[in-house]
N, C-alpha and C positions, 0 to 999 in steps of 0.2 A: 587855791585860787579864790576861793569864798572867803576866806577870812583875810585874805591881801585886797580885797574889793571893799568889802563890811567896814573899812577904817575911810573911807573916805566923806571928807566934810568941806564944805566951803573953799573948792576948790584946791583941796593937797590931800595928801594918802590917793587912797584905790590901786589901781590894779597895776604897783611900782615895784613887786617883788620884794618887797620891807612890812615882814610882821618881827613884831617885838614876840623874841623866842621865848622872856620872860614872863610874859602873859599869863596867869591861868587858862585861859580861856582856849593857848594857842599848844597848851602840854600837849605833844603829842607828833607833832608840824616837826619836829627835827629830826626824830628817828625817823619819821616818812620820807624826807625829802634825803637825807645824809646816810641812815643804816637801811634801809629799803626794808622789802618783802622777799623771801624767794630769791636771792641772790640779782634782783634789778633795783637800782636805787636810779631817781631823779637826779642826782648830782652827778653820775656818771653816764647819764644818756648827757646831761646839757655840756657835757665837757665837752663833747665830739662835736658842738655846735654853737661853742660861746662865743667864737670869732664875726658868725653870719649874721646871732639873734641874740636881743635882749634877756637878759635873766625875766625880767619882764613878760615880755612877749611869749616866753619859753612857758611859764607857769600856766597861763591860756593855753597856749598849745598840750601841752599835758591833760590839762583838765577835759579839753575838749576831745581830746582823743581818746579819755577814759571814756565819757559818755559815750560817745560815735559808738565803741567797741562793745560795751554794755548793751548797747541799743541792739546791737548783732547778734547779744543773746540772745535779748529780747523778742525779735522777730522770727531767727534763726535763718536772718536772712543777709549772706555776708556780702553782697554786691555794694559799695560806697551808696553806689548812685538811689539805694533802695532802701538807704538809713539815714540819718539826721544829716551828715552831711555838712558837718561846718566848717570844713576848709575852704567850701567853694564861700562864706562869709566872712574869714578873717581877715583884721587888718591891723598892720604892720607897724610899728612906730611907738610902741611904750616906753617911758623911757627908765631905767634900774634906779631905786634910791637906797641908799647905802643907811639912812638913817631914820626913823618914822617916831619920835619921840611918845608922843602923842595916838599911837595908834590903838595901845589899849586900854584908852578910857572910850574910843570910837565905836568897839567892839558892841554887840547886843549880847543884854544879859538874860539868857530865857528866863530864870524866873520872874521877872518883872512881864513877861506877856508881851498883849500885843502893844503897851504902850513904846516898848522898845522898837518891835518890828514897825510902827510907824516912826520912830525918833530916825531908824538907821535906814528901811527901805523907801519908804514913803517918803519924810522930809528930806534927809541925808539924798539919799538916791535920786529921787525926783519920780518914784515908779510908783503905779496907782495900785491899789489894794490887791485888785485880780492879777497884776503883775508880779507883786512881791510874793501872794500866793506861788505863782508856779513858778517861779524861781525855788520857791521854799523846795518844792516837789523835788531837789536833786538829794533831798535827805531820803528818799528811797534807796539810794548807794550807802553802803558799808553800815557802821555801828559805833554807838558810843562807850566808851570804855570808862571803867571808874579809875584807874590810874591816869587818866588821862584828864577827861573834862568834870570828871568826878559823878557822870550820869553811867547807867548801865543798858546796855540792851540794842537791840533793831529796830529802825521804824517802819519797818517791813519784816516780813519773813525772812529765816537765813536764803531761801531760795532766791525772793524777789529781792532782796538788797544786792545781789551779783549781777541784775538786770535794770536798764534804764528805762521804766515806764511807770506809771502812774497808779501802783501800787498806794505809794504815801497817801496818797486821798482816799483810795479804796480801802488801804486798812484805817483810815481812820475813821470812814463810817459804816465800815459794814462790822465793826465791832462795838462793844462796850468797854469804856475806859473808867477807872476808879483812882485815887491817890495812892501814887508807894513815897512814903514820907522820911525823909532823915537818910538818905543813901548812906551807907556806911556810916552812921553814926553823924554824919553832917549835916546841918537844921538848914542849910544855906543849899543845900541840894535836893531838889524835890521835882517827880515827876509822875508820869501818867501809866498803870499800865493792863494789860488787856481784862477783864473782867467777866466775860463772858461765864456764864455757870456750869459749863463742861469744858473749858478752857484748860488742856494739857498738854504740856508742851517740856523733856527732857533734856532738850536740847538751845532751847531758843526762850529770851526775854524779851518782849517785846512792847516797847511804851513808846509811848511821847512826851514832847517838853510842855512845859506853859504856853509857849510861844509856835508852838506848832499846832495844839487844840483849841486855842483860841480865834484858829483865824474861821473855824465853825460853829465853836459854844461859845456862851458866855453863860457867867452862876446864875443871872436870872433872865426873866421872860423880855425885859425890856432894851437890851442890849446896853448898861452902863456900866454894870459890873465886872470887870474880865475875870478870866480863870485864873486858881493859883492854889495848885494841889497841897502849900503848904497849910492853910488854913479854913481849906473847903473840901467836906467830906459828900460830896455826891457825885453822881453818876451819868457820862457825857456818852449819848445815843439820842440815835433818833430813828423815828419810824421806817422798816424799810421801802414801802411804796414808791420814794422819790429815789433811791437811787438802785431799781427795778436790775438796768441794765449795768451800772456794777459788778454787781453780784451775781449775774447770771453770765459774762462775760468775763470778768478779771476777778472772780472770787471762790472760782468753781462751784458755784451756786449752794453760796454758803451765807450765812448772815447771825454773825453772833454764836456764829459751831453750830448753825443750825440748819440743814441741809432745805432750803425752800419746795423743794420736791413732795416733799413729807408733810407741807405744811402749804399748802396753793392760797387758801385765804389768807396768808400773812402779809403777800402784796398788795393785799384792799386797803385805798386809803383810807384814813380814820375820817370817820363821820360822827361831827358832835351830838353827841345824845342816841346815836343808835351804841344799841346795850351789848349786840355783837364785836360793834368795833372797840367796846370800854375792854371787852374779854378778852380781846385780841389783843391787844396793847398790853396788857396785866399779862398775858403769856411772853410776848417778845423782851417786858422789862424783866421778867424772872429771870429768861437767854441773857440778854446782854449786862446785867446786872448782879449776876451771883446769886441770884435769886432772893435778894437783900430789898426788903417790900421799907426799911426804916431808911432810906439813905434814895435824898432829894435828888430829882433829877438837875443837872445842871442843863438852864435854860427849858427851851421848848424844843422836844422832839420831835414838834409836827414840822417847824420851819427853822433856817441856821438863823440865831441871832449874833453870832459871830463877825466882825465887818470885811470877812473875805467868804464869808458863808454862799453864798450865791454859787460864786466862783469854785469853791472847793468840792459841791456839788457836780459839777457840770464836768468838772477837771474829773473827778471818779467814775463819769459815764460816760465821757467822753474822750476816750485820751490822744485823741487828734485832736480836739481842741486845746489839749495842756503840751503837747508839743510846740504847737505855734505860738502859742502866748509865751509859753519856753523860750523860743529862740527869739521871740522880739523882747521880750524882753533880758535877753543876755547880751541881745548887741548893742542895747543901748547905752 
């Protein structure tokens, strides 16, 4: 449903059931939709229902029922009325396009950052920066595959990618992220990934894209440079102070694999020129950093220079506020 929305411009494409199968971008969408998982495929539920409902309309409904059901994880609370709830907001009427020429030049390219997330959400879409954020927020669900979009990994944990909450912002600051460059040999695929300097993990890869860390860093202090793992080798964290409740709430009161229990003055915010706080700082970048003292931080870790940075914050300590910005802005 995100990538049948993501093509819309100047009034054609969005949310018409027509992605170009051909796509790079889209490798992946046909075994989903055609060969399924587990013996359920999408083509064979909408068969029972293509007389009532748009292929269109049908893809929304899917999607949204995946979140609803994630959300049940999530809470482990399976009453409708006590989870997101978007039946009682749907509405009816999309209409199926059989043909969308055009749709994957529409597409956003994450290496290109957040110039694209404003070309495709902000301009394209018409959605203001804190919106296009928690939209972003449904990359907490599933994983990218390298046969597929040619990236690898979860943007959450394998745990929290089977759950619909606000994970995607909490992993993205309550850890340290560094460049994995060249995926498979490909100079056109480059992403972000966790960095932290006790960071082990046997079973799980876990990064981000360009266009997902950037809506919190940027390479420098002043916010005009954006990120772009393929030609910038530093290191995106920031102090844990500001997202206190994060981490003590959605992160098992963890920050950078570093259990804050163990460590109570790591929540003091950084105070310039006091020498305790330079120490403190110099401790948390070793945690979130590999312990790598030659490799720049990207931006400033006392505040997001990112232009969703605010928002990405608030979404990670808040995740009743990234619900409702969520659903207003999906139904727009």
């Amino acid at each position: 449903a995100g990538h049948d929305f993501m093509d819309y411009y100047d009034g054609s494409g969005g949310s018409d059931a027509c992605t170009d199968m051909h796509a790079a971008d889209n490798a992946g969408l046909l075994a989903c939709l055609v060969e399924g998982e587990w013996d359920y495929k999408v083509h064979d539920v909408y068969a029972k229902y293509c007389t009532e409902v748009s292929l269109a309309d049908f893809l929304v409904l899917a999607a949204e029922a995946s979140m609803d059901w994630t959300r049940r994880l999530a809470t482990r609370r399976f009453n409708e009325l006590d989870n997101i709830a978007f039946k009682w907001r749907f509405k009816y009427g999309r209409e199926t396009s059989t043909s969308c020429p055009d749709a994957e030049h529409q597409l956003p390219n994450p290496e290109h950052g957040c110039s694209e997330v404003e070309r495709v959400f902000v301009k394209n879409l018409g959605l203001s920066w804190e919106e296009s954020a928690a939209l972003m927020g449904v990359h907490t669900l599933g994983r990218a595959r390298l046969e597929n979009s040619g990236y690898d990994g979860w943007w959450s944990d394998p745990i929290n990618s089977r759950k619909f909450n606000n994970h995607f912002f909490v992993s993205m600051l309550a850890n340290g992220w560094m460049p994995d460059v060249a995926l498979n040999g490909n100079k056109d695929k480059n992403q972000w990934i966790i960095s932290n300097e006790n960071f082990k993990s046997k079973d799980a890869k876990v990064m981000m894209l360009n266009s997902d860390l950037c809506l919190a860093f940027t390479f420098d202090h002043d916010s005009k440079v954006g990120l772009d793992a393929r030609t910038q080798n530093c290191c995106a964290w920031p102090e844990p102070a500001p997202i206190l409740e994060a981490i003590s709430r959605f992160n098992g009161g963890e920050y950078c694999g570093v259990k804050v229990k163990s460590n109570p003055d790591w929540l003091l915010p950084f105070v310039e020129g006091d020498p305790e706080s330079r120490c403190r700082i110099k401790a948390q970048r070793a945690a979130c950093c590999q312990g790598e003292s030659r490799v720049a931080d990207c931006g400033s870790v006392l505040h997001p220079t990112g232009p969703a940075g605010e928002a990405v914050f608030r979404f990670a300590n808040d995740e009743d506020y990234w619900l409702e910005g969520f659903k207003h802005a999906w139904s727009k």
